[in-house]
C-alpha positions, 0 to 999 in steps of 0.5 A: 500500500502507498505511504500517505498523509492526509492532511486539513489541505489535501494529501500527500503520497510518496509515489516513486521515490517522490513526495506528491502532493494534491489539494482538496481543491483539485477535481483529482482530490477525490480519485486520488483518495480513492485509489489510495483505499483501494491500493492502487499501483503506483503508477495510477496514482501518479498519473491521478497525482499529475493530472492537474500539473499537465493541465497547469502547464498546458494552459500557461504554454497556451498563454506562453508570452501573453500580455493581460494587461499593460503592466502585467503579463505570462512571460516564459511560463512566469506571471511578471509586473512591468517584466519582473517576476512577481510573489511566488504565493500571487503567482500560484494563485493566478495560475491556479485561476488559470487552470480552473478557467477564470479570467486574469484580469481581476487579479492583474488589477489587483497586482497593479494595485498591490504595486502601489503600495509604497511598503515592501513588507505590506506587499509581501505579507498581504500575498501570505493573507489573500492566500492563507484566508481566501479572500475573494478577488473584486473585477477592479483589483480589489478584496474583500475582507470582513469586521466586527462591529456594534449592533449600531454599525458603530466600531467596537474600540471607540463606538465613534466610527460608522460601518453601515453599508455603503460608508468608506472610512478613511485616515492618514496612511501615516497615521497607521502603525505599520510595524507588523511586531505591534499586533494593536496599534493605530489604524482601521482593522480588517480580517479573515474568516478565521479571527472573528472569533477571536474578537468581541464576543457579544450576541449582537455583534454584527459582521460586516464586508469590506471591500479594500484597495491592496494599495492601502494595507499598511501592516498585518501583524505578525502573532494572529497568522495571517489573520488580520490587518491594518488600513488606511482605507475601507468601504463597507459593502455588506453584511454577513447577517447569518454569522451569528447563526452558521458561523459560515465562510461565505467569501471563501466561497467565491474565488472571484468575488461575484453573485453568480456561481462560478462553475456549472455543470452539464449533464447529459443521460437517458432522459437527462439534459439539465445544468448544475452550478458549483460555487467552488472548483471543490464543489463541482468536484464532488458533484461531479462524482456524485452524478457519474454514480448514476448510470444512465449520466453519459456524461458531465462537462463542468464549464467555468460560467464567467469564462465559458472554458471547459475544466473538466469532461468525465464519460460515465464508464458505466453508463448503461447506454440508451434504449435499443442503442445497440440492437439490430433489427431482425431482418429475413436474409436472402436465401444463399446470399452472404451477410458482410460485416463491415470492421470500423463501420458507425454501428459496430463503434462503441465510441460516442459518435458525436462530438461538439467543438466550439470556436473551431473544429480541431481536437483542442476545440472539443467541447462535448461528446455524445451518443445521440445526434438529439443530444448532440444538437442540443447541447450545441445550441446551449453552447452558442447561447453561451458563446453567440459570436463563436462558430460551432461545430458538430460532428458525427465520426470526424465529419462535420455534419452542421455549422451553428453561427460563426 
């Protein structure tokens, strides 16, 4: 049996002389773990292990030398700023985005941003806080953090300072202590998830969500591990209202802060042609899982919903086909004559013979694949809902047989 370590992130297995390690996260979480129950070989381990890095590094060679916005852009595989390499924990972070399908550019804002801030060691422990908390990332480069405050939206400390919705609070940036090693000192404070307990415990506290530029973190203190800091400048956008209740995480659900869930789920079966929606790559792991236990699911296509890439496409190994797919037709044969069969031909294919492509038809282009034209066309047209000024493609073995849009 493999030696392992399953840990609060993920898990680890020594593969090959090798430590490997894959995150809770990642869509191959749940396989690993699985193969890991059943003994598995090494060498299915590896490949489940390794199957998120060959999609990392396809997708950072696909953006090889490409510029995201004017100062920020992939050079040689290196997330850079104005041609510089920036923080390693930034980095890992948007190319983490890259491979669950989101779009750069909030977190090419929120590194323009973040390079405004006139501190070296703010810049550089605000990458460890992002990271560690899970803050979500807003379309203008900025993230969201939470903070107590009264019952009357008045601030804890002083009772002075109103944190209703819609306010922005504001000091002097040099009026904000910004030496790390003094965890209460002068300033505005904000925090992760994992601080709120730490901080006040009356019943009617309230939490409330703040929206903060990078450019004004000046400090996050150094004994509460990432948890909290100092600004010089916030806006109250929200209110967390079920904190006192479920003591629920909502931002760290989000990896771009947005309403809309971030990943959706395409099922198609016997009798099955229905959407799912996940709010974290996680999630839609999980649920791919769950469906593909039901045998009559061909398919799972999970799309990333703010970009329109493909994550991830699983086939059912056991899906159990559809009615009278499969079956001839008894017909009376000719008296003396010989009945050819034909190696190759469509009926004796037990490949899905229908594939959708959008925005080309090369096999990068694959979209989708089916057993049934029907299902196929459907699909199709859901797709170019999706994506209306891209051509679609679908094909029946290899041959084009309908063009939508484009």
């Amino acid at each position: 049996m493999a030696s392992y370590i399953l840990t609060t992130d993920g898990v680890s297995v020594y593969v090959k002389g090798a430590l490997k390690s894959v995150s809770r996260d990642s869509l191959a979480y749940p396989q690993v773990v699985e193969a890991i129950q059943r003994d598995a070989g090494p060498e299915e381990l590896e490949r489940l292990m390794t199957s998120d890095l060959h999609k990392v590094t396809d997708a950072i060679e696909a953006l090889k030398d490409q510029r995201i916005t004017d100062a920020v852009a992939i050079e040689g595989g290196v997330v850079t700023y104005k041609g510089q390499p920036v923080n390693e924990t930034l980095t890992a972070r948007m190319l983490r985005e890259l491979r669950e399908g989101f779009n750069l550019k909030p977190m090419a804002r929120f590194l323009e941003n973040l390079m405004q801030n006139t501190s070296y060691r703010a810049i550089q422990d605000l990458c460890t806080f992002i990271d560690y908390g899970r803050m979500p990332i807003t379309e203008d480069g900025c993230f969201l953090a939470y903070k107590k405050v009264r019952a009357d939206y008045r601030d804890i400390r002083t009772g002075t300072i109103d944190n209703s919705v819609g306010q922005v609070v504001s000091m002097p940036r040099n009026g904000v202590d910004e030496d790390p090693n003094r965890t209460c000192s002068f300033g505005l404070h904000a925090c992760s998830f994992k601080y709120l307990p730490c901080y006040s415990s009356m019943p009617n506290d309230r939490v409330v969500v703040c929206k903060i530029n990078p450019a004004d973190v000046v400090a996050i203190p150094a004994d509460y591990h990432n948890t909290k800091m100092r600004v010089s400048r916030y806006e109250v956008i929200d209110e967390l209202e079920s904190y006192q209740q479920e003591r629920r995480d909502r931002l760290a659900e989000r990896e771009i802060a947005t309403e809309q869930a971030a990943f959706e789920l395409r099922v198609v079966g016997i009798d099955r042609d229905y959407r799912e929606f996940a709010e974290t790559m996680r999630s839609a792991g999980e649920m791919l899982d769950e469906l593909l236990e039901d045998e009559e699911v061909e398919s799972v296509t999970v799309l990333n919903k703010s970009t329109g890439v493909q994550v991830e496409y699983r086939s059912n190994p056991n899906f159990v086909g559809y009615p009278g797919e499969g079956e001839e037709e008894e017909e009376e044969e000719p008296s003396g004559a010989e009945v050819e069969s034909v190696a190759g031909s469509p009926a004796s294919s037990t490949e899905s013979p229908y594939r959708v492509y959008l925005g080309g038809d090369q096999p990068e282009h694959i979209h989708g694949t089916f057993a049934k034209i029907d299902m196929a066309m459907k699909y199709a047209a859901c797709v170019y809902v999706d994506h209306p000024g891209q051509p679609i493609f679908v094909k029946e073995h290899g041959k084009t047989i309908a063009v939508i849009g484009g």
